[in-house]
N, C-alpha and C positions, 0 to 999 in steps of 0.2 A: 494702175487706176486707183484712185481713192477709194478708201470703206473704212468707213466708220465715222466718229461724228469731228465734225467740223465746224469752226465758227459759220452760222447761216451767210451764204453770200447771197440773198436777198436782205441782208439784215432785217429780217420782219421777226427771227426769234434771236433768239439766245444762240441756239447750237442746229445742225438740222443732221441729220443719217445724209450718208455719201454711200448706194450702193454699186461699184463698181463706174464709178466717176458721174453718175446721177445724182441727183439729187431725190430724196424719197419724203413721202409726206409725215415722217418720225421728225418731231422736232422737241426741242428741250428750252425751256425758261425756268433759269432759277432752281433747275432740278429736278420739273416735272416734268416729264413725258406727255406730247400728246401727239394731234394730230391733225394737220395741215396741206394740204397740197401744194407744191412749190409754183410759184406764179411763174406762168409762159415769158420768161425773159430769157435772155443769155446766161451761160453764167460767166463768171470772172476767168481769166487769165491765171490767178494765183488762189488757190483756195490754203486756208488757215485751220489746219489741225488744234484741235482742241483738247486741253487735260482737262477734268473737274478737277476741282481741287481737294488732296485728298488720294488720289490714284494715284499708283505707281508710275513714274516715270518709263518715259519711249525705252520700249525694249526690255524692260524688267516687268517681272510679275509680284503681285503683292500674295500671290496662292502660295501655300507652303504643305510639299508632299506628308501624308501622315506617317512616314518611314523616315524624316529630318529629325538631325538631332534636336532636343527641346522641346518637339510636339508634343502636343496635351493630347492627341487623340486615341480615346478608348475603345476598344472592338464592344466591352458592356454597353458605354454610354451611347454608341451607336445604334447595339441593337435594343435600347429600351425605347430612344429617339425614333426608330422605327416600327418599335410597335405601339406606342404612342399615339404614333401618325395614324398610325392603319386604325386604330380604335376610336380613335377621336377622344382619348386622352382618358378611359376608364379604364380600361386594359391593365396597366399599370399602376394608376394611382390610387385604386381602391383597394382596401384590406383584400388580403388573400390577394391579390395579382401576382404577378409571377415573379416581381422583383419586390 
């Protein structure tokens, strides 16, 4: 059963969410996200898988584990990104912070 996004076969957007071979009112133009309810028609015989462009290709992931050779990920840079967050960005970046 299809999921995920597909060219719209109401052609009314761009792209529309397929959940489990429905069609759902998540639709895409252009890149934006919004939202629509798909109109009481049939749908098609053949539905069209869509890439943005840009994504990784069917069946590869553009993710890359932080334990791959080459990764820049830092266990500090994470935890200041975190406490950052949780502060709303003084925690950190004010004299005397913890980093």
């Amino acid at each position: 059963m299809p999921e995920g996004w597909y060219r719209d076969p109401f052609a009314v957007h761009d792209d529309r969410w397929m959940s489990q071979g429905q069609p759902t009112k998540l639709v895409r133009d252009g890149g934006t996200e919004s939202y629509d309810p798909p109109p009481d028609l049939p749908l098609p015989a053949l539905l069209v898988p869509c890439t943005p462009e840009g994504s990784a290709p069917a069946g590869r992931s553009d993710l890359r584990r932080a334990d791959e050779a080459g990764s820049s990920y830092s266990r500090k840079r994470a935890r200041r990104a975190a406490l950052d967050a949780s502060a709303g960005g003084a925690f950190v970046d004010e004299p005397g912070g913890l980093w």
